[in-house]
Each structure stands twice: as C-alpha cells, then as structure tokens.
N, C-alpha and C positions, 0 to 999 in steps of 0.2 A: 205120187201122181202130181202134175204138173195144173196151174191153177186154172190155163186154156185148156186142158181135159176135163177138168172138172165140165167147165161151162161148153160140152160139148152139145147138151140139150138146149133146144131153144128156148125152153120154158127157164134153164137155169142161166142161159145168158140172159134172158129179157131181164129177169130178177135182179140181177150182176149191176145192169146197165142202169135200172131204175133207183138202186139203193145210190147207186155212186151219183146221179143226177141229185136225190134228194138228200142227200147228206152238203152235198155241195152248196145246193139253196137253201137249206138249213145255216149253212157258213153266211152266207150272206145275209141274209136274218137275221141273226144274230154279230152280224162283223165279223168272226171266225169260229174255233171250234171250240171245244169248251174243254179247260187244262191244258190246250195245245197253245203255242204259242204261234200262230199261224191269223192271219190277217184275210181278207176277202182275198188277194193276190195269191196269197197261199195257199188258200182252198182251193182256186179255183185250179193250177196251177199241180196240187194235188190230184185233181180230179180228173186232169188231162193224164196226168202217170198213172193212174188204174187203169182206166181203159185204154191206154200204149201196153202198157205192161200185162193186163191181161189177154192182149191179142185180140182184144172186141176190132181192136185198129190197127191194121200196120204204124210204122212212123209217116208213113208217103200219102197214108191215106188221112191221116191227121194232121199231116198239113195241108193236103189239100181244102182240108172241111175251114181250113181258117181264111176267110173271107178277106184275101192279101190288099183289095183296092179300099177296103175301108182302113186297115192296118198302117197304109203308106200314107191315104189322109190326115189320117188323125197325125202322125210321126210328123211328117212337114209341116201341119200347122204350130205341132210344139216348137219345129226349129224354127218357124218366121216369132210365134212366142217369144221365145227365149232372148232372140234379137232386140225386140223391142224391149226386155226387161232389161238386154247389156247396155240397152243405149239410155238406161235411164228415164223411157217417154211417161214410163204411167208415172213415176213420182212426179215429175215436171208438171203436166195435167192434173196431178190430182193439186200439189201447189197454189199452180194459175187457177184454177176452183178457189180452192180455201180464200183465196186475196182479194176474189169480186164484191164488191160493195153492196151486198145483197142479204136480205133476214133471212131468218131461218130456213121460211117456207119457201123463198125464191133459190137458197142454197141447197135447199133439198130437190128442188127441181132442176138444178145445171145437176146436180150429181147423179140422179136418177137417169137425167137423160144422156149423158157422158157414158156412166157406166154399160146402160143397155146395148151404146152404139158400137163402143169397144167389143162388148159381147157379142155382137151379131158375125163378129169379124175375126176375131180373137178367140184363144180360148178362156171362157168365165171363170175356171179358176185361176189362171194365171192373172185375169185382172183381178179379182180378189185378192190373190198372196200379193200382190204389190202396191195394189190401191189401200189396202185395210190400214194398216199402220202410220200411213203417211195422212190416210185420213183422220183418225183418230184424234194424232198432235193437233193437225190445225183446229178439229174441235176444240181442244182443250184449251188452244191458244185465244182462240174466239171465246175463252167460255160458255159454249154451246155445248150441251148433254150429246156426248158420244156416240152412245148407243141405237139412239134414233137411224141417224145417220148411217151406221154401219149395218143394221139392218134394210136400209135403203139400199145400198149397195149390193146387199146379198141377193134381196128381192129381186132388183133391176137385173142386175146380171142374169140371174135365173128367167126371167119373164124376158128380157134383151134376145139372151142367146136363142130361142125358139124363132125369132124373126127368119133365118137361114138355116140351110144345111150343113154349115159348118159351123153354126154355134156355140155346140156342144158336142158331146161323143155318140149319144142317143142316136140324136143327129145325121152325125156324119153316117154313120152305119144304115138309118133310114137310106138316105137317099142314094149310099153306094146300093144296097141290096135291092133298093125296089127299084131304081134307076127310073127317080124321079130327077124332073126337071129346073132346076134352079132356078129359075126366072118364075117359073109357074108356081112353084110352093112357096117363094118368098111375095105374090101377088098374093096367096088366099093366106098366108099367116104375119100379114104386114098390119090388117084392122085389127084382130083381136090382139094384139103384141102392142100398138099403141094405146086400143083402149086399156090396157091391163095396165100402161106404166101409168097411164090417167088416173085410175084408181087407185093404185099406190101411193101415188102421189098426194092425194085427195088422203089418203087414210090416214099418213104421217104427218099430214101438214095439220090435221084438226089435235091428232095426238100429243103432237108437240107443244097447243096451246097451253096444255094442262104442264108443261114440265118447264120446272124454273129454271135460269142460270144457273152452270155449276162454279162451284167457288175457283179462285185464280191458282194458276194451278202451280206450285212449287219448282223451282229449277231442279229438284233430284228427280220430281216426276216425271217432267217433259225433257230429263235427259235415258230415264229408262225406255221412255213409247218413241221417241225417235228413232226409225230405223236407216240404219248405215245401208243406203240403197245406192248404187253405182251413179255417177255421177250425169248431167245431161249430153250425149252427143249427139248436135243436129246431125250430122254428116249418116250416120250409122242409124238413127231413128229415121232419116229420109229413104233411106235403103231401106229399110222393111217396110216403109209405109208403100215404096212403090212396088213393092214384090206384093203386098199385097191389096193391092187395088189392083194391081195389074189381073193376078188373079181372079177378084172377083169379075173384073171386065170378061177373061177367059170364058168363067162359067155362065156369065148372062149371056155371053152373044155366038158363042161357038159350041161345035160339039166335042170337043176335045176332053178327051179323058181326066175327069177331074183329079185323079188319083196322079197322074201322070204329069200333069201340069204344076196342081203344088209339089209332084216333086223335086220338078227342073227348077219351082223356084226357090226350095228349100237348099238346091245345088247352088244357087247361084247366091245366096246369101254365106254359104258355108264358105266362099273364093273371098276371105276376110284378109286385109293385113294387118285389122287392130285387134278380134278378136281369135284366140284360139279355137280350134271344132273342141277343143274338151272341154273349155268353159262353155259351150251350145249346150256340147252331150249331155253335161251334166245338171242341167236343167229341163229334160225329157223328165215325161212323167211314165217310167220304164214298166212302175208299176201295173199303170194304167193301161198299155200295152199288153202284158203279160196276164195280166185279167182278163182282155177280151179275148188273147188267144185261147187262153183253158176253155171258157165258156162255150167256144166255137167250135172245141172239139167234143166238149162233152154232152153241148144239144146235139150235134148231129149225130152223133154215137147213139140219143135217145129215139131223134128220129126215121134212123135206119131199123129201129126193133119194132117200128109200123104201130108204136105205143100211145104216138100222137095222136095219128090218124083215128085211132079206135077211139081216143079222148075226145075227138072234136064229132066224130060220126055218133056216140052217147049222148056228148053234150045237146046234138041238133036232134036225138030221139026226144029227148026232153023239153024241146023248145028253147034251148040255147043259142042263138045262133051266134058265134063268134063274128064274124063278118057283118053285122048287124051295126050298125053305130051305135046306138046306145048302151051297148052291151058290153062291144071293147070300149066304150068309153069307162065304163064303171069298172072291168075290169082291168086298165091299163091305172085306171086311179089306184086302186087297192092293190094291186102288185105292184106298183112303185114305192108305195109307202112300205112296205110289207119286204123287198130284196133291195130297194133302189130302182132307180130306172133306168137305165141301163141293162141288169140282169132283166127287170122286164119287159124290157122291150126287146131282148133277142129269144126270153119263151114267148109273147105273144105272135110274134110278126109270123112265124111260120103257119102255127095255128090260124091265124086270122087272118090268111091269103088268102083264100080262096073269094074273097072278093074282090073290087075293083083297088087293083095294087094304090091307085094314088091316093085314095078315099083313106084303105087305112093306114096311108105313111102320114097324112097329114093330121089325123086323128092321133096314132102314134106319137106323131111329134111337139104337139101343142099339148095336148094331158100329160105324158110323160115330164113333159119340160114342166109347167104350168105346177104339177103336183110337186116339185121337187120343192118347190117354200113351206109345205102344211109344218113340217118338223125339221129339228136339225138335222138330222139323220136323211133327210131325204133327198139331199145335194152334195155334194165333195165341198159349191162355194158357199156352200151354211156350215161346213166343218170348219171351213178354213176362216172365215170370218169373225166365228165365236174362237178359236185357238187363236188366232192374230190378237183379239180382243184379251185372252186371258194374260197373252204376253205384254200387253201394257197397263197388264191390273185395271184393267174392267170386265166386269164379268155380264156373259149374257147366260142365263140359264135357259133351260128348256122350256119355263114358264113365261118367261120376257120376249123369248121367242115367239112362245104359242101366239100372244096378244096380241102380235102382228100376223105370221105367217098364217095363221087360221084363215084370217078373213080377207085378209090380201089372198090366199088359195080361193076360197069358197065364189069371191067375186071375177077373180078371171076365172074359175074352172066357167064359171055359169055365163062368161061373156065368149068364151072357147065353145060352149055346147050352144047359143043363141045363133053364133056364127056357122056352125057347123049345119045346124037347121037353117039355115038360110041358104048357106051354100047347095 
C-alpha cells in the first residue's frame, strides 16, 4: 500500500503533517539533523519532499504555497549585492574608514554608523563577508584590538538592517506578506534603530577603554588576514549605487510592486560588459532561497490541517493572546533565539494575524531583527563575522560574544518594547 493510502484518515494525515513540520524545526534548532549530513537548507528542503511526495501537496499546490514576491525580493537584492561586492565598494569604504585620523571610540563610530547604513539598503550579510576581513587588517595595522571592532560590525548590521523592509530576509518577507508600507515602517522603525546603534556605540566605546594596544603585527600575519577582494571600480559601483537608490525612491513615493521593480533593476544591472551574469549567480545566496522555499511549503501544508487554528483558539482559552503585543513580543524573542529568525518569524506571522496586520509586522520586525545579537547563532551576520575572524586567526568565542551581544540585545530589545508602548 502506497504511503497517500496510508494517510487517507485525517487524523493520520494531520499526524503525517505535524511530525514532518517538527522534525523540520527540530533541524533548525539544532542546525540540521543528527548523523545526517544535512544543513538548515536541507532540512528544510527535505521537508518540502515529504509532503510533495506524500501527496499532502500536489507540486502546483507547493508552489503555489511559496510566497513568489518575497522570493524575487530577496533574489534581486542579492543581484544589486553581488554588484557592489564586483565592484569592489565595501573594501574601498571599509579602507577610507580604517585611514581617518580618528581614536578608537570615534573609529568605532564611523564604522557603526557605515555599517548599519549599508544594512538598511543592502543585504547584512553580504556587508559582513566583505567588510569583516578588510576590517580586521586595518585593525591590526593600527594596532587596535580587532575583535571589538568586528563585533561592532556584526551588532550594527544586525540593528542597521531593521531600519527598512529590505534589510534583511525577515524583512523583506514582513512586508511582501503583510503588505506594509515602506515609507511608514521605516518612519516607526527609524528612532529605536538609532537609539539602539547609540547604545552600541556607548557600550564598546567604555569596553574598549579597559583593552590595551595589540602588539605590531608581523608581515606573515597581515599577509594571511588580508583578503584578495576584487579590485575598486567607480564605473560599476556607480551603477549599483544608482539601481539602488533609484529603488528605494520606487518604494517611498510610488505604489509599484516592490517585488517587480527590484526586479527590472536587478535586470538592468545583469546588461554588464565588464561583468559576466555567472560571476553575479555565483554570489546568490542559493541557499538562502531554497530555505525559504521548503519552509513555505511546509507551514502551509501545517496550516491547511487547521492545526494552527486550534493552537491559537487553545492558546486565547488560556489567556494567550498572540496578537497581544507583549506576548508576540516575548514570543518572537524566544523563538528567534530558539530556530533563528527567520523560521520564526514565518511560524509566528500567520498565528499572530489576526490582529492589526501593521502592528504585528513592525513588532515582527524590530524583535526578530533586534534579537538576532543575543548569541552567535542567532544571525547568518554573527556567523559570518566570527568565521571571517577565525580565518585571520582571531578568535571570538561564544563567550566574547555573549559580553557584548547580551546587553547590546537586552538594551535595544527594551528601547524596541519603550517604543512600541509609545507608539
């Protein structure tokens, strides 16, 4: 007997649907599956073939469930990405930083603030994999302790990208699915997104007093952390820069499809004669893609067996109310930490609609973003920051981390929830 007969009860498909959802966020949890050699991507990616394969889904109906205007977002912003990493802009910037005649604490502030702007506009990890390495050197070459530093970067980007809808992936998928407004979410997430880089700022600048010069640093060392990053071209970093400002103009003053506009201007970057579309492609983050599609098949595979529903109508017998602010706030903290935020922000958004769409995308999007510093694990650009960092032999542990990311977390979560009560 075939494995769609089995599950021809509904009690055996609901079962079906829920083990394959929790095995999934299980992967996530955990990063993947345990003895399998399988990644968040490939769980989730797995998870999407059970339920195609066991007929819970057509293929027509699994594509459909994948939410194609956040998909085309997120994709064209990797391609205007990728441009500005061909054309060399973030080493160049992160350079012209390193060379201003400025201390520590003033150097921590151009970088803080650079970083987060990039972020709001860019994707945050892309400025990380480029910024991290080229930042690093010039510490080293300044004799200034590295590691401060590169936890400034990770922080900012992470607290940067919440400024806008395209900051991050969170993000972008907020404001494709709730079809919020861009001009109006970047007005109510523009004060706690400064005050937060203000405290940042404030937290590494007192940190630093306590840490001394590091010794000068040997030419085998600063010939390993130097990274061979494509060379400067104005010509080619002017073209991305106007594709995307042009863009953001798009999104503030028109109603035109945001999904559709970065992608004419992701088209019109690709009409290259210096760069090839394979060197573009191959700086897509394919993964990252291929994560949100599984996931997007395998929630709404959960939410069609009406599994939610009965979760959130239990939850509100009990005094639960999702839709409650305080409530997704605490729970959007704890399931970011807990899958990432990303997976949680596409289980909580459905659950947690049924109140005022903008209320919980901006909540959504400020705690989501905001938690992503407490730990490494709770960002792609704290992954990639501490891996940048191992490859030029410094190390940040999980503990070096904590002593910043804790309380750089605890102080904007609590300047996100002052804000949110005001608003």
């Amino acid at each position: 007997m075939s494995l769609p007969a089995l599950l021809s009860t509904d009690g055996l498909h609901d079962a079906y649907v829920l083990a394959v959802f929790a095995t999934v966020y299980l992967g996530m949890i955990l990063g993947g599956l345990p003895k399998l050699h399988l990644d968040r991507t490939g769980v989730a990616l797995l998870g999407a073939i059970a339920i195609v394969g066991a007929e819970v889904m057509t293929p027509e109906a699994a594509a459909r469930a994948i939410h194609l205007p956040t998909i085309l977002l997120l994709f064209s912003f990797m391609v205007i990405s990728a441009q500005m990493r061909l054309g060399g802009f973030y080493g160049a910037v992160t350079r012209r930083i390193a060379a201003l005649p400025l201390g520590p604490a003033g150097l921590m502030g151009v970088v803080i603030a650079v970083a987060a702007a990039l972020s709001a506009v860019f994707s945050n990890d892309i400025v990380c994999l480029a910024v991290a390495p080229v930042l690093a050197e010039a510490c080293l070459r300044r004799r200034l302790d590295p590691v401060p530093f590169l936890l400034g970067l990770a922080c900012a980007s992470n607290i940067g990208s919440a400024a806008t809808l395209i900051g991050n992936p969170q993000n972008m998928l907020i404001g494709e699915v709730l079809k919020m407004p861009f001009a109006g979410y970047a007005l109510q997430a523009i004060g706690p997104v400064v005050v937060g880089l203000l405290a940042l700022w404030a937290l590494l600048a007192v940190s630093m007093r306590r840490t001394p010069p590091v010794a000068e640093p040997d030419p085998a060392q600063l010939a390993a952390v130097v990274a061979e990053g494509p060379p400067f071209d104005r010509w080619q970093t002017a073209k991305g820069l106007a594709v995307a400002l042009a863009l953001v103009g798009v999104f503030l003053f028109t109603d035109w499809p945001r999904d559709v506009a970065a992608l004419a201007g992701a088209g019109v970057l690709l009409l290259s004669q210096r760069f090839h579309s394979s060197k573009v492609m191959g700086l897509i983050d394919w993964e990252l893609l291929i994560l949100f599609m599984g996931l997007f098949v395998v929630n709404h595979a959960l939410e069609q067996t009406g599994l939610t529903r009965q979760a959130v109508a239990w939850l509100g017998a009990q005094g639960v109310d999702l839709a409650d602010p305080a409530t997704l706030f605490v729970a959007i903290l704890g399931l970011s930490n807990l899958v990432s935020n990303v997976p949680a922000v596409m289980v909580l958004m459905p659950l947690a609609n049924t109140g005022s769409g903008e209320h919980v995308g901006v909540t959504l999007a400020l705690v989501s973003t905001m938690a992503g510093n407490l730990l490494i694990v709770g960002s792609i650009a704290n992954i990639i920051v501490v891996d940048a960092a191992a490859r030029c032999g410094i190390t940040i542990d999980w503990r070096r981390h904590a002593r910043t990311g804790v309380p750089v977390t605890l102080v904007t979560l609590a300047v996100v929830a002052g804000w949110l009560a005001l608003g």
